[in-house]
N, C-alpha and C positions, 0 to 999 in steps of 0.2 A: 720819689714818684713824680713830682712837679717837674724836678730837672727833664725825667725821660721822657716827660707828656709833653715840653716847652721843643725837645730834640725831634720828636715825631711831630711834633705840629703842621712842618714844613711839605710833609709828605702829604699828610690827610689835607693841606691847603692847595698842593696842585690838584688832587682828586678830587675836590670841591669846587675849585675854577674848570677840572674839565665837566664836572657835571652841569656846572650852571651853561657852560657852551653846547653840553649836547641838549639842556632841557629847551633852552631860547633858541634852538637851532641855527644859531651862528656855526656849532659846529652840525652838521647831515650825518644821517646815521653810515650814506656811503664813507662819508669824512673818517668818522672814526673807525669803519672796517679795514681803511686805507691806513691810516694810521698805525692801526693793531697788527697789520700785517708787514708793515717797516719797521715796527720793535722786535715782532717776533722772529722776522726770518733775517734781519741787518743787525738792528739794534743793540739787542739785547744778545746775541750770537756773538757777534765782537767780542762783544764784555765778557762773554760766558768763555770763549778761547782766547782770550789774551791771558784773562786769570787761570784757566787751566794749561794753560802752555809754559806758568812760570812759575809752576808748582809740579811739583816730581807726586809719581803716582804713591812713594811710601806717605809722601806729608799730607795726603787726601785720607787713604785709603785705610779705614776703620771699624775690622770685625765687630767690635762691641759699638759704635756708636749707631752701626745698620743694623744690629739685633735687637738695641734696645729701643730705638725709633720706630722699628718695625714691630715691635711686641707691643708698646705704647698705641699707633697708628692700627693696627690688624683688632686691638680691645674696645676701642670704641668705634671700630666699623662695625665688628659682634653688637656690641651694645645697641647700637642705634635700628641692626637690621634685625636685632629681636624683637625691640618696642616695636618696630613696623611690624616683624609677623604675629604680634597681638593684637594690631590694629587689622588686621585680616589683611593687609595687602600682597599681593604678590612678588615672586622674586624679583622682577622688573623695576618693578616701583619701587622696593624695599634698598636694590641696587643703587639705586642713582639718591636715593637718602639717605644710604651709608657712607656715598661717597663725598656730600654735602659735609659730613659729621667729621670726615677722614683727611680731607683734600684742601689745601690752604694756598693762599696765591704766593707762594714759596717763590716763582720766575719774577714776574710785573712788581709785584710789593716787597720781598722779602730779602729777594737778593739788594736791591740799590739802601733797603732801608737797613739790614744788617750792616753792610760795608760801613755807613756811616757812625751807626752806634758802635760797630765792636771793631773796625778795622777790617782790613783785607785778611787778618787770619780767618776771619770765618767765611770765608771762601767757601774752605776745603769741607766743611762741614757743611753749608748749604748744598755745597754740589749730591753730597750723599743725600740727602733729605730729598733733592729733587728728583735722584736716580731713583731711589723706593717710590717716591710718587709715582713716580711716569712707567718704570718698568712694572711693576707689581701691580698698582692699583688701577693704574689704568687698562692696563692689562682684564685687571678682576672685572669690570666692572663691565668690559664689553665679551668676556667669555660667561658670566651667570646673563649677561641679555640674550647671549645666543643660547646659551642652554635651556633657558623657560620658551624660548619661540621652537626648540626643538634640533635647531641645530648641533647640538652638543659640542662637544671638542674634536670636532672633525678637521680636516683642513682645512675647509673655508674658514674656516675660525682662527685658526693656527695663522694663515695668510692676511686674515686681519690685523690680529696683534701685531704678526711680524710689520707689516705693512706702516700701520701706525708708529710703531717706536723707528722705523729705518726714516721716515716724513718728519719725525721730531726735530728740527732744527739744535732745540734744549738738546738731545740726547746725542747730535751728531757732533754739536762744537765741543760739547764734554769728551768725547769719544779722539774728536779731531785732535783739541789741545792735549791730552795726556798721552798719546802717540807721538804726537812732537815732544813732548817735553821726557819720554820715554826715547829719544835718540840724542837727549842731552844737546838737541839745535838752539842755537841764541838766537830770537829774534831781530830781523835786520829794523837799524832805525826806521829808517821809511815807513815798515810795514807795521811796528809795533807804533809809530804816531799816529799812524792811519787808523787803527785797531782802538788805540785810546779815542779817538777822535769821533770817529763813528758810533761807540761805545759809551760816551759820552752822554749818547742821545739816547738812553736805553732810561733811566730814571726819570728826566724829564716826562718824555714820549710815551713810556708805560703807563706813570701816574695820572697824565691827562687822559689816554685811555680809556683809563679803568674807570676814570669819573665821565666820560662822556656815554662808553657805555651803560653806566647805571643810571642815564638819563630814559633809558629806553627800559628799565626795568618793570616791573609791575609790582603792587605789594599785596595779590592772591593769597589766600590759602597762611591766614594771620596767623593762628595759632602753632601748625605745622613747624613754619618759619623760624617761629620765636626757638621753639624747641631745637631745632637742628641746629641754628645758630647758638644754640647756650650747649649744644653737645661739640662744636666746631671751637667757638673761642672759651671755654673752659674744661669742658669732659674733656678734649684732646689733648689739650698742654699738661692737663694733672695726672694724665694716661702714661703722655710722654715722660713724664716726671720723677715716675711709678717706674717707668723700665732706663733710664739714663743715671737714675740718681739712687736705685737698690737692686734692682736685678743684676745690671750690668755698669759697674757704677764709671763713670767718663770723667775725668777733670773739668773742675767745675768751670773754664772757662768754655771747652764744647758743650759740655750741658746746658750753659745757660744760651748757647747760638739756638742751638738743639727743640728747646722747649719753645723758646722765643719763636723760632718757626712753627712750630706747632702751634702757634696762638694764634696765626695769622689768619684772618677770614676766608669764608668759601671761594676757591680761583673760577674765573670765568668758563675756562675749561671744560668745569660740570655743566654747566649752562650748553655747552655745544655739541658735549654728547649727548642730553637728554631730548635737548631738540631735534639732534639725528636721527635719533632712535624715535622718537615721539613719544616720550615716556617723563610724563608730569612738569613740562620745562618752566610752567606757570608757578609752581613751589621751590623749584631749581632759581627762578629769579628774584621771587619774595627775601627769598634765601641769602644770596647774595648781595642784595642789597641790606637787607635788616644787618646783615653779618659786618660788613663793611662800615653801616654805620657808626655799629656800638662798637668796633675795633678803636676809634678814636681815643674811647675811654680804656676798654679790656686790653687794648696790646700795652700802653703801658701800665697799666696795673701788674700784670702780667709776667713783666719785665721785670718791674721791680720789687716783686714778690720772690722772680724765683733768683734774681742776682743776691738779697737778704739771705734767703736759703740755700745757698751756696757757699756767702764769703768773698763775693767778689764784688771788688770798688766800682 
């Protein structure tokens, strides 16, 4: 556990130098939406299509590890949006706290920080984890918003969704790179240095990010928090755990990519749907920062619980 906590270190140390720049406002909250918006739509898109362009669609693509991540990931959305409907909240509210419980910074934190603990093979498996995030859930979370305001599954709904996943930069370079690497084309030098290069800047540039945004965070709505974040970094990896490692059982070296994403804290993501919608963004941020914090400790704990439980060095 020491080794995995001393390997993560580096990561949660950028994320602590960006928060202390966004708290002292050296870095402007303009700064860091500038920022966030050079990882998201350059950065970290490089990265995401270099690595799926030199990976073939069989060495990705993984009926059981999308079944069991999704039966893992869909149980403790259940889970969290029943406690809500006993706490009397509405579907709205209950939404965007299931998606807190469900939704882990898998882009910004997960992919730079997987690559480096487990190698470029877990790629292929982040990429699946990040496709059920973004197509599925994020999906869910803005058709039950439309559906309690009345719009049901109509088209404007339908043209939302769609709308959202075709503006994903994440789901286009995934999409982009296994279309190339589905006509078996080589990368010409130029463009794959260019690709590493720019791409380069996607680990750095997210994990400062993430810390200068949670400079601007709030810590509302305490108790809420705590919960969601102990349903995010523990209910979900032990969920994921449950359907990777006995429903649908995966080699233990996907499984432990697999759960390891699942342990990863609340993604910012939630935070900008709730604020779109108006719907609770003040526990949405409690959230992610309480989450974020205690990932320091629970990711590798986490790590090296389920790597024991597997068998793997």
């Amino acid at each position: 556990m020491i080794e995995i906590f001393f390997r993560t270190l580096p990561f949660f140390a950028i994320i602590g130098l960006g928060y202390w720049a966004g708290r002292t406002r050296f870095f402007s909250p303009e700064a860091t939406a500038y920022l966030t918006k050079f990882v998201f739509f350059f950065a970290l898109s490089a990265m995401i299509f270099r690595f799926s362009a030199n990976l073939s669609f069989a060495e990705i693509f993984d009926p059981r590890l999308i079944i069991g991540y999704l039966a893992g990931t869909m149980a403790v959305y259940v889970l969290v949006t029943l406690i809500a409907a006993l706490r009397g909240l509405d579907m709205q509210t209950a939404a965007v706290e299931a998606q807190c419980g469900a939704i882990g910074n898998v882009g910004f934190l997960g992919l730079p920080m997987m690559v480096i603990l487990f190698g470029e093979a877990s790629i292929g498996p982040m990429m699946l984890v990040l496709s059920v995030d973004l197509v599925v859930f994020s999906s869910l979370i803005v058709i039950l918003i439309n559906a309690d305001r009345g719009s049901g599954l109509g088209l404007a709904t339908f043209k939302l969704v769609s709308a959202g996943l075709v503006k994903n930069p994440m789901i286009v370079s995934i999409c982009c790179g296994l279309i190339w690497s589905a006509f078996a084309l080589p990368l010409p030098a130029p463009v794959n240095e260019f690709l590493t290069i720019l791409g380069g800047a996607a680990t750095p540039g997210a994990l400062f990010a993430i810390g200068a945004s949670l400079a601007g965070k709030s810590a509302e709505r305490v108790q809420i928090a705590v919960w969601l974040s102990f349903a995010k970094l523990v209910c979900h990896p032990i969920l994921v755990a449950i359907g990777v490692l006995w429903l649908l059982p995966l080699d233990a070296y996907s499984a432990t990519v697999v759960i390891s994403a699942a342990a990863l804290p609340v993604a910012g993501n939630v935070y900008m749907l709730a604020q779109h919608y108006g719907v609770a963004p003040q526990r949405v941020s409690a959230t992610i920062l309480f989450s974020t914090m205690a990932s320091i400790i629970s990711v590798p704990l986490m790590i090296s619980w389920v790597s024991t439980l597997v068998g793997l060095p």
